[in-house]
N, C-alpha and C positions, 0 to 999 in steps of 0.2 A: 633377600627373599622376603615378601611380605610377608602377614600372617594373617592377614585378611582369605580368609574361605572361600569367600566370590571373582578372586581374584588370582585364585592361584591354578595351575597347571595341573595335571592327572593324565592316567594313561589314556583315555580319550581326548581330552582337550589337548593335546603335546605341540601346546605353541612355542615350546623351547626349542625345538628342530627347526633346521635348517630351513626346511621351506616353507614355513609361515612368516619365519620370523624375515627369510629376503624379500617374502613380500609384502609383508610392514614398512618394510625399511624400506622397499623400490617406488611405493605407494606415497611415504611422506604422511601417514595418517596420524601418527604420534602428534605432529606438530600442532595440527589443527586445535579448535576450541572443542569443547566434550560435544556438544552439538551435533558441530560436524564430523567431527568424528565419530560418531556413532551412523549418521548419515551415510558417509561416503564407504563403511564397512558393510553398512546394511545397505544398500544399493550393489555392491560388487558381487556378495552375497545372492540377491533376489536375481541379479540378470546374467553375473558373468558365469554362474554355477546354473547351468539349468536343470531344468524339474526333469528327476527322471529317478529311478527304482536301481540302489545299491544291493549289495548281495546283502547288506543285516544293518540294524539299525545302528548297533552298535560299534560300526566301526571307527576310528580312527579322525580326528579334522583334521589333518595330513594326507591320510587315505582319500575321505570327500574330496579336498581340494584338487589331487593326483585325479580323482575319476572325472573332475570337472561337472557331474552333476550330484541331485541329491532331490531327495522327497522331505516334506517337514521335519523328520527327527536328525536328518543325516543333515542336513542344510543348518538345521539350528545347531547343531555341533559345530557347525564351523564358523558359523554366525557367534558362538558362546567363547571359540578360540581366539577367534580374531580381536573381540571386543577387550578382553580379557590382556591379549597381547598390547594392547594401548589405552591399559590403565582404567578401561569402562566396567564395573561391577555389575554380574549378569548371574540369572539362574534360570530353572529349568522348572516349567509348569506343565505336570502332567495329564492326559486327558485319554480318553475312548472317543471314537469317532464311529458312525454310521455306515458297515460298507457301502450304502446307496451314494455315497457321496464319492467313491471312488470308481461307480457303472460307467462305463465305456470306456473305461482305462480297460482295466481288468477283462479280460475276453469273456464276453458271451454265454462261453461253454463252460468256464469256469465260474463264474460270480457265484451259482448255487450254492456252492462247496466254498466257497470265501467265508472266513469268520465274519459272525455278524457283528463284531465291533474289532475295530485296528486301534494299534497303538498309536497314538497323536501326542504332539505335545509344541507348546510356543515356547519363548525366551522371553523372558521380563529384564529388564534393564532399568539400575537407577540411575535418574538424570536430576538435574537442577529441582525440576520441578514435578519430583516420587517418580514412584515406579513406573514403568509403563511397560505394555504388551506388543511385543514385535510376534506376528504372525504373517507379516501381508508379502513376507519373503521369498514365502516356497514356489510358488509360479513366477517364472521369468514371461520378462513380456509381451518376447514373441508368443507362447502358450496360450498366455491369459487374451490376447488380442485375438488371439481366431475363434477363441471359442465367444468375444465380445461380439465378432461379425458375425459368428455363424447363429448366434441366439442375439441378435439385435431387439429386437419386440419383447427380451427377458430381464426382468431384474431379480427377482429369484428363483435362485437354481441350486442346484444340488446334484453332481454328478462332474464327471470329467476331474474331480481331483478339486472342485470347488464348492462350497458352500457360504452361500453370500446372500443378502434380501437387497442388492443393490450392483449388479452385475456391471450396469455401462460406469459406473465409476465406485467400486468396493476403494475401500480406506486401503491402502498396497502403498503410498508412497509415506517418506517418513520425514514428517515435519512436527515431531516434539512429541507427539500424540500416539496413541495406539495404533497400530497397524493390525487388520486380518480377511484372510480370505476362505477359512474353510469354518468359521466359528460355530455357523449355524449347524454343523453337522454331528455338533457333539453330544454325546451320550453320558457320558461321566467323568466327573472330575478326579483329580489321583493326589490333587496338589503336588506343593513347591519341591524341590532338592535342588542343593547347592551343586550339583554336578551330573552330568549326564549318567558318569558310572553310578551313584546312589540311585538313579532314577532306573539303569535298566539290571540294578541289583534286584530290586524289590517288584519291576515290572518287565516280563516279556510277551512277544506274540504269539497266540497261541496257537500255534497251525498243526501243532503234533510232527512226529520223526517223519514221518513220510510227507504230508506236505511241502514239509518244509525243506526240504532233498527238493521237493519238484518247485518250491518256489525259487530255492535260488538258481537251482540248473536252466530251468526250463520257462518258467511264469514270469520273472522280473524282464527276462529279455523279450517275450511278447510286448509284453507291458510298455517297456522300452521303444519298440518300434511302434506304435501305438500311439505314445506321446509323440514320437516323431512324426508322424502322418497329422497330429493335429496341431500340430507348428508349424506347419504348410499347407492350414488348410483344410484338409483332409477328415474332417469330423466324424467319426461314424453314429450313424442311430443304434435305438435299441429297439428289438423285437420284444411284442407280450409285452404285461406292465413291472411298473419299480415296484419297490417293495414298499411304496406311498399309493399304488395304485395308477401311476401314471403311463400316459404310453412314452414317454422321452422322462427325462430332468422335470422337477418342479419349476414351474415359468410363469411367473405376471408379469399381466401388464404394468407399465405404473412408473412414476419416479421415484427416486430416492434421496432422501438427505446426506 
């Protein structure tokens, strides 16, 4: 058992169980270079787990893996499992994000009454060449692609579970470099923890007893079907303005680097 910290197991990271660890082993990922490795967990991560609203942030990278999707905090748990299962040293950088950046997920009738900042957070991972920021994970690419077609004439936006100043090509694949797609939408920084549990010790969402009954019963599964209609497509607009003043997402024209 190491003793390195960034590297070790916990009751949410539990890549010691049986089903992370048959799909390391059925993947072949251990063998690769740290590179690729880190590449081919972070790609399986961003596409084969798609974007979608677990019952609590907190749960399990077993449980993620089991639900087959995940939203930034639940996705980065299994992103911090997996890494961790073949040997890549990772942690957990905490943040507040904007609800505007998650309107037309979130229904309509609900957004008023949505906290005005959610709990966010990326994965940093050391490589060869320092640290670097994996965020560009949490939208899988059928998602990220409709909402690319449905706002073509945009490069920043803010909404749909995105925040980016470079829409038709956001930094999302991983080639050594930083990766992110909601960055622009943060509000406060919480800093580092070497473990998700340290990170949702010291921070939770704060929706109150009763919201939070109705977000998991009731709110994640809109939410849910929601994303599914804009993975097919199916974009909804928004009535009245964002809470930037706009009547849609923030949108320029423009290119980007």
């Amino acid at each position: 058992m190491t003793n390195d910290i960034l590297l070790k197991p916990t009751r949410i990271l539990d890549f010691n169980g049986s089903t992370i660890r048959d799909l390391v082993d059925a993947r072949g990922w251990r063998d690769l270079p740290q590179g690729d490795r880190i590449g081919a967990v972070y790609d399986f991560v961003r596409n084969e787990i798609l974007f979608g609203y677990n019952r609590s942030d907190s749960i399990s990278a077993s449980k993620v893996l089991a639900d087959g999707y995940g939203q930034c905090n639940t996705k980065g748990t299994l992103l911090m499992a997996l890494l961790r299962s073949v040997g890549v040293r990772c942690r957990i950088h905490g943040f507040t994000i904007h609800k505007a950046l998650q309107r037309g997920v979130v229904p309509e009738l609900l957004y008023p009454i949505a906290p005005d900042e959610i709990l966010h957070s990326w994965i940093e991972v050391d490589t060869a060449r320092g640290w670097k920021n994996l965020e560009g994970f949490i939208l899988d690419q059928g998602f990220l692609g409709s909402l690319q077609a449905r706002f073509a004439d945009t490069e920043s936006l803010c909404g749909y579970g995105v925040g980016t100043e470079c829409l038709s090509a956001p930094p999302v694949q991983w080639n050594g470099n930083d990766t992110y797609i909601q960055k622009s939408g943060i509000v406060a920084d919480l800093g580092t923890f070497d473990s998700p549990d340290r990170f949702y010790e010291a921070h939770k969402q704060n929706f109150g007893p009763m919201r939070g009954v109705l977000y998991r019963q009731v709110v994640r599964n809109w939410m849910n079907v929601r994303v599914q209609a804009i993975r097919k497509g199916r974009v909804p607009t928004f009535r009245g303005k964002t809470d930037h003043g706009h009547d849609r997402p923030q949108a320029a024209k423009g290119s980007c680097s």
